[in-house]
N, CA, C and O atoms as a MOPAC input file, in Angstrom:
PM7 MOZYME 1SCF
protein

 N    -15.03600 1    -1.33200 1   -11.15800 1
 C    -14.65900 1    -0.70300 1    -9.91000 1
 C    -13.13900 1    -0.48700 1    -9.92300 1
 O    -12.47100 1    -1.40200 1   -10.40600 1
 N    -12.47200 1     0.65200 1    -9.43700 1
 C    -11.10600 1     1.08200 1    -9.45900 1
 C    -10.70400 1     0.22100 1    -8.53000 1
 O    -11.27000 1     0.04300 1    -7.45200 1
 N     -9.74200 1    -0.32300 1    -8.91200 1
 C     -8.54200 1    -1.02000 1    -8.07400 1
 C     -8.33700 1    -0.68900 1    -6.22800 1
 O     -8.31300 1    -1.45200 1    -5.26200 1
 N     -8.22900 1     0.66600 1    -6.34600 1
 C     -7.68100 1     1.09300 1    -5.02100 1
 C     -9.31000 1     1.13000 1    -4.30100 1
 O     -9.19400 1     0.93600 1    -3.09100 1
 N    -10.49400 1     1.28800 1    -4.63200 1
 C    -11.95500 1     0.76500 1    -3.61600 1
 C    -11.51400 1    -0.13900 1    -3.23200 1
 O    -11.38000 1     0.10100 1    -2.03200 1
 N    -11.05300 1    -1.39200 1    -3.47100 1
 C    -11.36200 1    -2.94800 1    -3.10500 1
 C    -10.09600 1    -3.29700 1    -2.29700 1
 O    -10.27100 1    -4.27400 1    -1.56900 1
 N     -8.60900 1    -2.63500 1    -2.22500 1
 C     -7.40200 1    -2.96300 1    -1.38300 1
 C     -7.50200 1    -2.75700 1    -0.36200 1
 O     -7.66200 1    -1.60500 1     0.04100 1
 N     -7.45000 1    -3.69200 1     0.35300 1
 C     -6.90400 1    -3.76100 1     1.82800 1
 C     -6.85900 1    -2.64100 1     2.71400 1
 O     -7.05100 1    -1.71300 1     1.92800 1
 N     -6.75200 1    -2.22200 1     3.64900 1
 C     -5.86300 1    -1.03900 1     4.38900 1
 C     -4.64400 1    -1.16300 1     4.48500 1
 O     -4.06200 1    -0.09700 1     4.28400 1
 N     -3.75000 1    -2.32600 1     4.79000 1
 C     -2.86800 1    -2.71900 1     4.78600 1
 C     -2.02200 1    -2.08400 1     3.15200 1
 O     -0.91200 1    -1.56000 1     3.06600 1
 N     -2.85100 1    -2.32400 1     2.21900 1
 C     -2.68300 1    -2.40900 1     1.07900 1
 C     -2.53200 1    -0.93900 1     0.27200 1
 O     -1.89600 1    -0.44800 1    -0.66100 1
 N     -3.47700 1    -0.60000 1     1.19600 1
 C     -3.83700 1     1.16400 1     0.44900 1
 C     -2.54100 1     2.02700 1     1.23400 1
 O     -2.58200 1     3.25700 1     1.27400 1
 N     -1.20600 1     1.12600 1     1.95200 1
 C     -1.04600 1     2.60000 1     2.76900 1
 C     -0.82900 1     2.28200 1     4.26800 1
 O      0.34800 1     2.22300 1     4.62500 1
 N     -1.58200 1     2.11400 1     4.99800 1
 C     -1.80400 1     2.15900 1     6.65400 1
 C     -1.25900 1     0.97900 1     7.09700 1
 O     -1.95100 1     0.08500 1     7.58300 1
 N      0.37600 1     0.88600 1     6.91700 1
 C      1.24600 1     0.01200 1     7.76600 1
 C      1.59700 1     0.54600 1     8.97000 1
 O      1.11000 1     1.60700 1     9.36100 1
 N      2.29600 1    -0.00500 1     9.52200 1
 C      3.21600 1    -0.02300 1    10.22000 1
 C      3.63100 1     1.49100 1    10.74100 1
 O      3.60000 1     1.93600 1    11.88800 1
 N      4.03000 1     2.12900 1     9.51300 1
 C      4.91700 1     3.35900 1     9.48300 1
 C      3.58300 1     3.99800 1     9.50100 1
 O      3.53300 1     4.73500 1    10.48600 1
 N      2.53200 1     4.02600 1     8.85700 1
 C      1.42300 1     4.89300 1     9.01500 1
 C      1.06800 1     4.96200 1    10.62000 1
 O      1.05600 1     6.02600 1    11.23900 1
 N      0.81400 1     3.82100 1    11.14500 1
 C      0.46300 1     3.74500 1    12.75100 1
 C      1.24200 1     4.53600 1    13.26600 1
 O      0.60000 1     5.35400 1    13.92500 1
 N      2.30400 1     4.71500 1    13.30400 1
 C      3.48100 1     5.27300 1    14.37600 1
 C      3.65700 1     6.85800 1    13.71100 1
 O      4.03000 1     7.74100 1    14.48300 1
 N      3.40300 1     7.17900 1    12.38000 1
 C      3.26600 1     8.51800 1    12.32000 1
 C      1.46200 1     9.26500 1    12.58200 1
 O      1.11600 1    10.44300 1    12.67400 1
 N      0.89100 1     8.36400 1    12.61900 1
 C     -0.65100 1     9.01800 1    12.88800 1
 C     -0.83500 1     9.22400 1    14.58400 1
 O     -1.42900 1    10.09600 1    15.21900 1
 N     -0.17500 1     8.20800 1    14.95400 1
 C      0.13100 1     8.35700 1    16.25700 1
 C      0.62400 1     9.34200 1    16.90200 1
 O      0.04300 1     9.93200 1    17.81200 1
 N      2.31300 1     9.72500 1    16.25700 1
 C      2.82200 1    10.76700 1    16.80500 1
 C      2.38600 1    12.39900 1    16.30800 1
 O      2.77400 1    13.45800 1    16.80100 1
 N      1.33600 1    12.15100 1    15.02500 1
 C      0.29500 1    13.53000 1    14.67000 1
 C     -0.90100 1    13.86200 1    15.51800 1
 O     -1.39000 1    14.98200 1    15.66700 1
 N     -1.37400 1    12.52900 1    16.14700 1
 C     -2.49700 1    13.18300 1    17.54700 1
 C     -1.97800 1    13.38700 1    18.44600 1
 O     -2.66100 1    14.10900 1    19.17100 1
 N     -0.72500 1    13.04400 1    19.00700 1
 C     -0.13800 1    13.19900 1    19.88700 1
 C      0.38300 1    15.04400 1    20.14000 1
 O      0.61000 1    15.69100 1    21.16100 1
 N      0.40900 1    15.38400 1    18.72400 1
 C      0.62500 1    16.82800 1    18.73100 1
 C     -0.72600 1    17.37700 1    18.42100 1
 O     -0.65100 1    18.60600 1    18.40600 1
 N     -1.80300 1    16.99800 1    18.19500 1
 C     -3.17400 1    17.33200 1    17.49500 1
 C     -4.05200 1    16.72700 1    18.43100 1
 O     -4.72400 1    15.86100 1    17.87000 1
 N     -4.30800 1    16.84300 1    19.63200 1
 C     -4.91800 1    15.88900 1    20.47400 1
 C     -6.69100 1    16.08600 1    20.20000 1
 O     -7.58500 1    15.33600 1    20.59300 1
 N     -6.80400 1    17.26700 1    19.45300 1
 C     -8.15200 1    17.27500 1    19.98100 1
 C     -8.94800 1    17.46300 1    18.10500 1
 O     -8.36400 1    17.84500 1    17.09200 1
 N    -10.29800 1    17.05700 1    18.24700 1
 C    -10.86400 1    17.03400 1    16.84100 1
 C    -11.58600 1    18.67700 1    16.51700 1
 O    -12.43200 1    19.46200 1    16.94500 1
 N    -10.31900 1    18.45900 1    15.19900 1
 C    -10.63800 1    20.36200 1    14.38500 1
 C    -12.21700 1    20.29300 1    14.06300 1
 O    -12.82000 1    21.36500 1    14.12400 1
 N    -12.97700 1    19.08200 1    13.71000 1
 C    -14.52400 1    19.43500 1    13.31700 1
 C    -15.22800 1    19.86100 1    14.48600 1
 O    -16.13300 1    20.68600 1    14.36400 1
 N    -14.87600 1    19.33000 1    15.76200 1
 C    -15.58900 1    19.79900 1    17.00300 1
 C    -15.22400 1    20.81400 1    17.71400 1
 O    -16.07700 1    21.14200 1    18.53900 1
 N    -14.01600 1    21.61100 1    17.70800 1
 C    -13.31200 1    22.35800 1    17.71400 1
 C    -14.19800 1    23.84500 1    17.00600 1
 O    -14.39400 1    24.91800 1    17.57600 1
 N    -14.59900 1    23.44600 1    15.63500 1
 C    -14.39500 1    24.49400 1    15.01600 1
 C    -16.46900 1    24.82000 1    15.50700 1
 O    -16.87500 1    25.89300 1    15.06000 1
 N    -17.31200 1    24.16700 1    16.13000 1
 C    -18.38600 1    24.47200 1    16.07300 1
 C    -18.34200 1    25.52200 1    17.35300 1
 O    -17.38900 1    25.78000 1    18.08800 1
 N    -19.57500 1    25.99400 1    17.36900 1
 C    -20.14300 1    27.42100 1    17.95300 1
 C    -20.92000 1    26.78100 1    18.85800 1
 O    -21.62600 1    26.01700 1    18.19900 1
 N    -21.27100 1    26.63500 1    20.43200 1
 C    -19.54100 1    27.02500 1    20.93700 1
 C    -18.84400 1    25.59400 1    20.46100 1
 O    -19.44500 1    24.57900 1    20.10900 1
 N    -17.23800 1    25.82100 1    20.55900 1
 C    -16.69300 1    24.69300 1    20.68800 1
 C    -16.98800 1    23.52300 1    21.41100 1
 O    -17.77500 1    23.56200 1    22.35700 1
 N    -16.47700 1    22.57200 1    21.08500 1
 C    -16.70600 1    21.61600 1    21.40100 1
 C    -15.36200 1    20.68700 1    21.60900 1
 O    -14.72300 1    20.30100 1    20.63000 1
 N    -14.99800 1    20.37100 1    22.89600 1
 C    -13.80100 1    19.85100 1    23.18800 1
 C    -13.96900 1    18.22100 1    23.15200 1
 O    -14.46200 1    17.54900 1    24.05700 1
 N    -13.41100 1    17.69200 1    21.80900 1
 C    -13.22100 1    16.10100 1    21.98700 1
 C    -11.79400 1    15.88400 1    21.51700 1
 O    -11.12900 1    16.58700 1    20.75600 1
 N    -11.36200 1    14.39300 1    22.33600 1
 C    -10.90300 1    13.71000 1    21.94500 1
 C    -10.72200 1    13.29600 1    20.23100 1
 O    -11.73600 1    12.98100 1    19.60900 1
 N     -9.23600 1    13.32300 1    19.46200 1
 C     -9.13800 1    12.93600 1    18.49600 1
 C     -8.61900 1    11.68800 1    18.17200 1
 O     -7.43900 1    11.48000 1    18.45300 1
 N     -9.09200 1    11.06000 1    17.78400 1
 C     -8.62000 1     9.42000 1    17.31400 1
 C     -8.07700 1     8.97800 1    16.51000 1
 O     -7.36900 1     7.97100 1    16.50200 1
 N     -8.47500 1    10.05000 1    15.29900 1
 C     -8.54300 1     9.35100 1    13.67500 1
 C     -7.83300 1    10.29500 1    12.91100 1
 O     -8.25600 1    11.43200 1    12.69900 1
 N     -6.46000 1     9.72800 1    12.37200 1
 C     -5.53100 1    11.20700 1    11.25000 1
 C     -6.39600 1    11.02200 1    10.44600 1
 O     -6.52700 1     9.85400 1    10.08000 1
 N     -7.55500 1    12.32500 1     9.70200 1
 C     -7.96800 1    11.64100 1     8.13200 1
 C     -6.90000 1    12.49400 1     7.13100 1
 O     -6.14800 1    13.40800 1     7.46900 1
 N     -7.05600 1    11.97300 1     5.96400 1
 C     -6.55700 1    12.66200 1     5.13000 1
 C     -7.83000 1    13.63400 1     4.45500 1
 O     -8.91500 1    13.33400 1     3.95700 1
 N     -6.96500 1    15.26500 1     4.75700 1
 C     -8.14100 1    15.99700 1     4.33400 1
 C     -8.71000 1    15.51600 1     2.87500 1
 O     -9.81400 1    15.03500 1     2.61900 1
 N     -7.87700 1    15.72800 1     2.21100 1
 C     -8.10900 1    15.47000 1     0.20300 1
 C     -7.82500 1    14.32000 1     0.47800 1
 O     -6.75100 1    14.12200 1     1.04600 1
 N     -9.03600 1    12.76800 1     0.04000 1
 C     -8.89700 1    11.60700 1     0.28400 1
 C     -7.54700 1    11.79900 1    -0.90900 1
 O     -7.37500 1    12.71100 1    -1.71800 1
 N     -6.32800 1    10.00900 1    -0.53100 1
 C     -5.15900 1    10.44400 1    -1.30200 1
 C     -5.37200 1     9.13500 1    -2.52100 1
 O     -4.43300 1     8.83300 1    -3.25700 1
 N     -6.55100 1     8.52000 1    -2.59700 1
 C     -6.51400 1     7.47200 1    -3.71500 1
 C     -5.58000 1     6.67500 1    -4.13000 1
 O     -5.55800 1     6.31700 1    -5.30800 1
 N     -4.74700 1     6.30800 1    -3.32400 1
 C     -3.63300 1     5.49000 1    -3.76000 1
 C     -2.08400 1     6.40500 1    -4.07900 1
 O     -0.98500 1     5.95100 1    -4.39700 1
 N     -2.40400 1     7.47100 1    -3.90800 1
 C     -1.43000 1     8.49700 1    -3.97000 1
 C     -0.55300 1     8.50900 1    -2.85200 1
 O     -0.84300 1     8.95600 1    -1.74200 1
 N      0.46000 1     8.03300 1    -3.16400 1
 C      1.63300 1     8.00100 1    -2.00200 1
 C      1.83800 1     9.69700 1    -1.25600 1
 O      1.40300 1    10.07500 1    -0.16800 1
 N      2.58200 1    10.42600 1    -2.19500 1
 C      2.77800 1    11.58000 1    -1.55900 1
 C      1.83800 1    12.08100 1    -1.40600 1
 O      2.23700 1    12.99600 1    -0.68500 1
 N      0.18200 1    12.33600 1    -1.57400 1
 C     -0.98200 1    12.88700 1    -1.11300 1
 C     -0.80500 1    12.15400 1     0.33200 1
 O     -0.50700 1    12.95700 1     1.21700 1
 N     -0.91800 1    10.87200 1     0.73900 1
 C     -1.15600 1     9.91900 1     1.61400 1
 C     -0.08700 1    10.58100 1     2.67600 1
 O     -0.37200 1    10.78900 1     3.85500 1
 N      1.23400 1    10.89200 1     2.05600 1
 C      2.46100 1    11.12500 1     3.12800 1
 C      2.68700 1    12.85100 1     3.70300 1
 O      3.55100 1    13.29500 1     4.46000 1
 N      1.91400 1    13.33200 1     3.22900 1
 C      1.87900 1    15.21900 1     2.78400 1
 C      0.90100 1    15.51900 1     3.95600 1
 O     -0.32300 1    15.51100 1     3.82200 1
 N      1.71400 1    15.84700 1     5.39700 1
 C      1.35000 1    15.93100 1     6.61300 1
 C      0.40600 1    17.09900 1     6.82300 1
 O     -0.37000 1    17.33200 1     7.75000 1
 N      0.70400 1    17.83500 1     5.60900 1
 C     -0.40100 1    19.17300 1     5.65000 1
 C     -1.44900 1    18.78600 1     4.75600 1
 O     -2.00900 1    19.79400 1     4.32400 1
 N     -2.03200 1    17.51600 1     4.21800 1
 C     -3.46000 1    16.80700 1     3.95300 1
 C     -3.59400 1    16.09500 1     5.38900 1
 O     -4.53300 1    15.29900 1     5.35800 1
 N     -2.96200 1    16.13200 1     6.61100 1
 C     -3.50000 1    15.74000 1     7.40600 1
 C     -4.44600 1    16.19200 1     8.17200 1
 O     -4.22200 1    17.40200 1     8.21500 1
 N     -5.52200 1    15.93700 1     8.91300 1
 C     -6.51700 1    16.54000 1    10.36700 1
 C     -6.78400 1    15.69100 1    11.38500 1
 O     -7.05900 1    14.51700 1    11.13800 1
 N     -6.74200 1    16.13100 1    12.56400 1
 C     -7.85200 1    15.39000 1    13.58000 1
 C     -8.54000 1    14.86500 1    13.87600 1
 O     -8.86800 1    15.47500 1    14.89400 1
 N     -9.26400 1    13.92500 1    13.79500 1
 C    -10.90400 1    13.63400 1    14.02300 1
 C    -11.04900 1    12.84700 1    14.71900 1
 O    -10.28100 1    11.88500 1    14.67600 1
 N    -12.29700 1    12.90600 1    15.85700 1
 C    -12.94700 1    12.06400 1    16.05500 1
 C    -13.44800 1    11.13200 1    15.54000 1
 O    -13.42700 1    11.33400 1    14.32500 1
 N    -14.05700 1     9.87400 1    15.84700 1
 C    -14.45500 1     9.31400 1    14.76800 1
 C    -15.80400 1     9.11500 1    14.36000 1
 O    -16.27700 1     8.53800 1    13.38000 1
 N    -16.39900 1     9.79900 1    15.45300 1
 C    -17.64300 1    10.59700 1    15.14200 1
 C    -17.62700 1    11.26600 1    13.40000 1
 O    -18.16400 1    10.91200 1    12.35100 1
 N    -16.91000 1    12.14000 1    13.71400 1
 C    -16.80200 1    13.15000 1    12.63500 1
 C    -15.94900 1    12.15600 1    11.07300 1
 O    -16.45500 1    12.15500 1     9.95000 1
 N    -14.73400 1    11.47700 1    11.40500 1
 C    -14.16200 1    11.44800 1    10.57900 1
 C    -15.39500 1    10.28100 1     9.71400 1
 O    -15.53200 1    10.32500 1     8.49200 1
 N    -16.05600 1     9.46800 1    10.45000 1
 C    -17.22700 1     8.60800 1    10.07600 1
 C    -18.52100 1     9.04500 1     8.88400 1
 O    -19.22900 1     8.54900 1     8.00700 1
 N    -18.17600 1    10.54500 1     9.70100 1
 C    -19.47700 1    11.41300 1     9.05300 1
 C    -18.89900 1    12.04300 1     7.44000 1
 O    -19.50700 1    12.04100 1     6.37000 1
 N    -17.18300 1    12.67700 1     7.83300 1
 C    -16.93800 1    13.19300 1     6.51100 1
 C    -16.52400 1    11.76800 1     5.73500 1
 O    -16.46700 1    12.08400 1     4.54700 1
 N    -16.29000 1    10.71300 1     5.82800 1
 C    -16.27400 1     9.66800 1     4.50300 1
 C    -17.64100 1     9.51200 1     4.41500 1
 O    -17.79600 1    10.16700 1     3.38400 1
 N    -18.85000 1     9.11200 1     4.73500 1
 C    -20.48100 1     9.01400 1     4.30900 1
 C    -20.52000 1    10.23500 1     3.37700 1
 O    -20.97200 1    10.15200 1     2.23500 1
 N    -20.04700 1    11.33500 1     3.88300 1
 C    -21.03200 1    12.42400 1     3.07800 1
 C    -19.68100 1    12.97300 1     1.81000 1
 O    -19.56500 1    12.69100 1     0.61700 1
 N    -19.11400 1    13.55000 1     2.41800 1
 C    -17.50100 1    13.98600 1     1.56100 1
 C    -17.03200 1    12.77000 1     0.89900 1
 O    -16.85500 1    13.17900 1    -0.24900 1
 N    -16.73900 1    11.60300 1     0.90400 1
 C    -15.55300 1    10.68600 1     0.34600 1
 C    -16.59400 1    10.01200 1    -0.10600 1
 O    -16.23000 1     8.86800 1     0.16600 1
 N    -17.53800 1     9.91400 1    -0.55800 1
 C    -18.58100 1     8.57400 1    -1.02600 1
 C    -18.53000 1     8.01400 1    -2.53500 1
 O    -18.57500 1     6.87300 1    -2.99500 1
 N    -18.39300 1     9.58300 1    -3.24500 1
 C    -18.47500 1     9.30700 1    -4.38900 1
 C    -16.75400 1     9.72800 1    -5.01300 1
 O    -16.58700 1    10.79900 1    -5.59700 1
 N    -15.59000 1     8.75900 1    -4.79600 1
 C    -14.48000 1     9.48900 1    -5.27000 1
 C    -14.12800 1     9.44000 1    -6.87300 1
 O    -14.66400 1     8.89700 1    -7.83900 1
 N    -13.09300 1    10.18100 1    -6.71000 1
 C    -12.49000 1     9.57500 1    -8.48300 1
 C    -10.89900 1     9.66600 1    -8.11100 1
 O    -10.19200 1    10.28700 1    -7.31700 1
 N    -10.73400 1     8.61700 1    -9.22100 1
 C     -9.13600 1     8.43300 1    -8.52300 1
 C     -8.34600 1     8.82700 1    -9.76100 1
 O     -8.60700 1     8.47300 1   -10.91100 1
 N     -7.40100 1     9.56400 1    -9.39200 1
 C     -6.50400 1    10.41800 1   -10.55000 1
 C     -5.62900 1     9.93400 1   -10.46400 1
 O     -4.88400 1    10.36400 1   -11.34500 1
 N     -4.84600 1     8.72500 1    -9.50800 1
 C     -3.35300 1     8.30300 1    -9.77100 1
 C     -3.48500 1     6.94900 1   -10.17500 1
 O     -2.48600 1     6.29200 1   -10.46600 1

């Protein structure tokens, strides 16, 4: 098993400085782009910065505000089950 499956959150990334910038990205992103984008829309609440391209231990993937999105955590729940399940880690 790769190293970065089994680390922490703490560990992978999501300190301190992650809280206070994911924070101030919903704060400008209030609402979730997956619910957003359905027919008709769908207005929710966003909770969760994901990283679009999971960043595997990749610092600047992890810090690269345009791999960021919205989500609920409805949704962001749904794209790691189905999207992020099977990764491969390149760094």
């Amino acid at each position: 098993m790769h190293p970065e499956a089994v680390r922490s959150a703490r560990k992978a990334g999501y300190s301190r400085r992650w809280e206070k910038a994911s924070r101030r990205y919903l704060q400008s992103h209030p609402l979730c782009v997956r619910c957003l984008a359905k027919d008709p829309p769908v207005y929710t609440k966003a909770t969760v910065t994901d990283h679009i391209i999971p960043h595997r231990g990749d610092p600047k993937l992890f810090w690269d505000e345009s791999n960021w999105q919205a989500l609920c955590k409805r949704c962001h729940d749904r794209k790691t089950l189905t999207e992020d399940i099977n990764p491969t880690y390149t760094y």
